[in-house]
N, C-alpha and C positions, 0 to 999 in steps of 0.2 A: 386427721388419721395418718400414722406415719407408714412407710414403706412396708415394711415387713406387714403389719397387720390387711394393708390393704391386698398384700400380693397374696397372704392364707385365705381373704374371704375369694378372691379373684377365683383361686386351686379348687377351694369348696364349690362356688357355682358352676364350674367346668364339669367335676366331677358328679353333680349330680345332673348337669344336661346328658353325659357321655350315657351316664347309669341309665337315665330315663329315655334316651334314643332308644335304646335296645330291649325297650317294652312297649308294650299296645296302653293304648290312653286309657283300657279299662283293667289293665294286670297284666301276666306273665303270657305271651304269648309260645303256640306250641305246634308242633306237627305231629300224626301218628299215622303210621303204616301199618298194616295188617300184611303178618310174615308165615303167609298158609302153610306151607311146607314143615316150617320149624314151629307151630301153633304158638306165635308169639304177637304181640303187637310193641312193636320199637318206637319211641318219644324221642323228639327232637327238639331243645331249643329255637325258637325261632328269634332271632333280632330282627325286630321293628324296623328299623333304620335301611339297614344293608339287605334284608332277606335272606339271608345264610344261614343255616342249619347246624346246630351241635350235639353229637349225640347225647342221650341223657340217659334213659330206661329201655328195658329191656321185662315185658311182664310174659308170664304163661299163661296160655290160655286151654281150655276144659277139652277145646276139638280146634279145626283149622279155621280158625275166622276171616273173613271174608267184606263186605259193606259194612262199613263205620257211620255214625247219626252221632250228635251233642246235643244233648239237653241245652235248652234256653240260654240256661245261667253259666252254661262251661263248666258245671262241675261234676256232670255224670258223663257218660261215652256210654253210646252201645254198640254192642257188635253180633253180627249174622255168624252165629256157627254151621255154615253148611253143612259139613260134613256128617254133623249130627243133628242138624234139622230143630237148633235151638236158639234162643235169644237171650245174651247175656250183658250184664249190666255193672260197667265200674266205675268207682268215683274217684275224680281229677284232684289231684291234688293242685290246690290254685297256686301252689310257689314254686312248687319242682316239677309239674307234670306227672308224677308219681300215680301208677296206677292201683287200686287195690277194687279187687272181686267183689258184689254186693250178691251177685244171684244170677242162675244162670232158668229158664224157663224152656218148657217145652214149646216148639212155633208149630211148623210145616216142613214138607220134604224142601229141603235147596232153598231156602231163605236169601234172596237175591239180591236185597234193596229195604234201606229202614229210611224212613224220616218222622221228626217227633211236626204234632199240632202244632199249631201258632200258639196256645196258652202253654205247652209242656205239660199236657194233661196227658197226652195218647201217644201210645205209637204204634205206625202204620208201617206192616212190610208186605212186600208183595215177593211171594213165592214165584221159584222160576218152571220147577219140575210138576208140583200139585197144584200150580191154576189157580192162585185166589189170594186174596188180601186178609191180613187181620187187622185189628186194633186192640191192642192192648194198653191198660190202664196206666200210667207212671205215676206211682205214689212223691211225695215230698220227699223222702231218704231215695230216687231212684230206683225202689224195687218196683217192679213190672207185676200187673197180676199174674198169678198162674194160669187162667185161661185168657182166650182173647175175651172182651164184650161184645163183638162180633168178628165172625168168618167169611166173607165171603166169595163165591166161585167166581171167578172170571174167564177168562180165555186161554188158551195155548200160551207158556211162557210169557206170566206176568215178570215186569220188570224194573222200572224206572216208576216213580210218584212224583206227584207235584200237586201243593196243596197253595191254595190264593193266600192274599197275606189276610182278605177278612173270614179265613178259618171256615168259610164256605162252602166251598169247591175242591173237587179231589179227581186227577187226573193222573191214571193206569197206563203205560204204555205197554204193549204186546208183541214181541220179536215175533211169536211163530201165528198169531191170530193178525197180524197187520194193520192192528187198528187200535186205538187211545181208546178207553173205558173213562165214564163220565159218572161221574157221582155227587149231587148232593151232601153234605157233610155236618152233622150237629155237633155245633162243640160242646154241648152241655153232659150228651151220653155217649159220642164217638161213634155213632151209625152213620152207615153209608147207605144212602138213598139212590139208584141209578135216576140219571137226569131221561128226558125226553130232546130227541132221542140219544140211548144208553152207553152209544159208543160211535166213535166216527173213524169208517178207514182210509187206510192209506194210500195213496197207490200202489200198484201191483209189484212188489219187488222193494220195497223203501224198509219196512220190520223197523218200526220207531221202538228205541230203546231204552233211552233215559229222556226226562222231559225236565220244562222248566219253564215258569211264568215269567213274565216281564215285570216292575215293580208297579210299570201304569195299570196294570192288570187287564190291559187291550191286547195282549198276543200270550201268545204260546209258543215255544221252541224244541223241538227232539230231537236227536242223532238216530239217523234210518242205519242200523246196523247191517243191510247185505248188501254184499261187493257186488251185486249181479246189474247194477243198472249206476248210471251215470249220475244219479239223485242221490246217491246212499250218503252223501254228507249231513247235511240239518234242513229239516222243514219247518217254516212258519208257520200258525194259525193262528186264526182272527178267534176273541172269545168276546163272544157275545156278554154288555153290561146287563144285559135283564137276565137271560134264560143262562149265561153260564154256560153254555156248548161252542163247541169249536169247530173250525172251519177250517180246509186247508189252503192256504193263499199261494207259498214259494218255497219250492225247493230248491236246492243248491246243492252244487259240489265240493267238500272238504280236499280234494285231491286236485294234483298238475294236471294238464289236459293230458297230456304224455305216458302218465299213469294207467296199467291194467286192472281196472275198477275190482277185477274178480280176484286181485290178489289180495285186495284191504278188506276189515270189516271197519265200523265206529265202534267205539265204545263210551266212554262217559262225556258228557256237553253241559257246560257251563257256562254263568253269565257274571259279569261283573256288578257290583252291587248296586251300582247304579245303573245301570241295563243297559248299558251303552255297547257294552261287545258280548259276541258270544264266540266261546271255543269248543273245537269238537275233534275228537283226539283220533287217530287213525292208525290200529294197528294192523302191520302190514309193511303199509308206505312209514310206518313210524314216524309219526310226526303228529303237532296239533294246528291245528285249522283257526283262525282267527276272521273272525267277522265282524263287521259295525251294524250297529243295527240303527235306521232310519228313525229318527222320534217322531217322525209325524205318519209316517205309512207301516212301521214296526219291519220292513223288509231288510233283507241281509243284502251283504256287500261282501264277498272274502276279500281281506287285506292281507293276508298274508299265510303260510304254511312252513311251520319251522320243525326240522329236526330233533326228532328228542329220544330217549331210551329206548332200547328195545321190545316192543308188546306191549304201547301204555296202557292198559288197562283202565287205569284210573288216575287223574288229578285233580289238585286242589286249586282254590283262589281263595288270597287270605282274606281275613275280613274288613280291612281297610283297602282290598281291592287293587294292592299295589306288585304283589310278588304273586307267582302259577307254580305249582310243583307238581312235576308230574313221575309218577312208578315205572319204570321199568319193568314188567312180569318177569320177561328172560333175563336181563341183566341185572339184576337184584338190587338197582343204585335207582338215586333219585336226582333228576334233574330241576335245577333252580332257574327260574326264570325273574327278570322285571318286564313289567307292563308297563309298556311306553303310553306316551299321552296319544299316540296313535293307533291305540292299540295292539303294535306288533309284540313278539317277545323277544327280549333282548336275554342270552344267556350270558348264567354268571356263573355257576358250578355243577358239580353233579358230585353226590357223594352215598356211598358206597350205603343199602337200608337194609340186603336183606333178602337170599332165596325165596323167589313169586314171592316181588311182592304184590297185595293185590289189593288195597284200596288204600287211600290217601285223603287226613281229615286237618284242615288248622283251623286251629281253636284258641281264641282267645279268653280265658279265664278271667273272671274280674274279683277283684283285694277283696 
């Protein structure tokens, strides 16, 4: 093979290593923000490779949306219209991120929080103002029923869900009732069963906010959203393999010791996909909280408290578990993180997403 010939196949393999860094092993990877203020939701290229962000879309939305959820497949998005107390449903374009409208359904008052079933059958939101959970149906085109298939009442300021990965169990946390709601789960019709017993609280002063299982399916994690006590970072529970009810074992502090607790709340806590860290975001002290979590006792460790936007409200972890992106509410930009193998976060940019903005979803799409 002479010169020339071997140095074009040489160019050609390069350029399609460079091409495919800058995608997810399963298609186009993506980021999108929910931009309340301007009722928009903004799309960001994601690269694989570097974690870096480029703007892409820009869609309207019906009212101010707020909590983002992804269907299974990456190719639907949904979003909480607070503001008019609806649930609306777009499909992804798997190449450009491109969003277009499929239906928008009546929910509850303050729709706070979405996540779809383990099959992508149902989705569950849990209202923040009217106190209760629905489930609503996800057809194959991503249209949503018009009603739920059930309603349920809950507590004072339902919030955060978390459902097991065997589509089992379904767990409610509660800012102003101070305690996780425990439910039974069918994935065949999407009813919620309360378990025995129905709900387990918190300590006095903690108001668990967002939750989140481990992958062992032996613990459970939440962000205690009030600044009034020195615990308000993340609590562990122990979940029982038979009955499915949870326990509370360890709480911890998201914040410096040095830190006026009454000046932060939490807001959104997340785990890496292998369950090795969890993060738990601090607005206030603006910063997020990073922790290891024990594989044989499931107990946390903070490793670190890193600076980030102003009023995180909300961030993400991509799905290969390697980059954190976290919203700024006040400063309308988004902060890029890498996840070190220690779990700290290493920052790499911040780029400008968007008045409140107020949740943050990456998604990876597949061909």
């Amino acid at each position: 093979m002479n010169l020339v010939i071997r140095r074009s196949l040489s160019l050609t393999v390069l350029t399609i290593m460079l091409l495919s860094s800058s995608r997810s092993a399963y298609g186009e990877s993506f980021v999108f923000v929910s931009l309340l203020e301007q009722r928009q939701i903004a799309v960001f290229r994601r690269d694989v490779g570097s974690g870096e962000l480029e703007p892409a879309h820009l869609t309207a939305c019906p009212a101010e949306p707020a909590f983002l959820a992804v269907a299974n497949d990456g190719r639907t998005l949904f979003a909480a219209l607070r503001s008019s107390g609806q649930l609306a449903s777009f499909r992804i374009d798997p190449t450009s991120g491109q969003l277009s409208l499929i239906q928008v359904v009546d929910g509850g008052e303050d729709p706070a929080f979405l996540i779809t079933d383990r099959t992508g059958k149902f989705l569950l939101t849990a209202y923040y103002v009217s106190n209760r959970v629905t489930v609503h149906r996800i057809a194959e085109d991503g249209r949503l029923s018009t009603a739920p298939v059930q309603s349920v009442a809950t507590a004072d300021n339902a919030h955060g869900i978390a459902i097991d990965s065997q589509n089992l169990s379904v767990y409610v946390a509660h800012t102003g009732a101070n305690r996780i709601d425990q439910f039974r789960f069918d994935p065949q019709t999407g009813n919620l069963t309360p378990l025995q017993p129905p709900f387990v609280t918190a300590r006095p002063g903690q108001h668990p906010r967002h939750i989140v299982l481990h992958p062992s399916e032996r613990w459970a994690y939440c962000s205690n959203e009030a600044g009034n006590s020195a615990e308000d970072g993340a609590s562990m529970y122990a979940r029982d393999e038979v009955t499915h009810v949870l326990t509370l074992r360890q709480s911890v502090s998201s914040l410096p010791e040095d830190f006026d607790a009454l000046q932060n709340s939490t807001s959104r806590c997340l785990m890496t996909p292998e369950g090795q860290f969890l993060y738990v975001a601090n607005r206030g002290h603006n910063s997020i909280a990073g922790f290891a979590i024990d594989p044989n006792s499931g107990r946390l460790t903070r490793i670190s408290v890193t600076s980030t936007e102003a009023i995180p409200r909300s961030f993400a972890i991509s799905p290969d578990g390697r980059h954190l992106y976290a919203a700024g509410e006040a400063s309308g930009r988004l902060a890029v993180y890498r996840i070190a193998e220690n779990g700290e976060l290493k920052p790499l940019s911040s780029i400008r997403s968007g008045p409140i903005s107020w949740a943050v979803l990456a998604v990876d799409t597949q061909p």
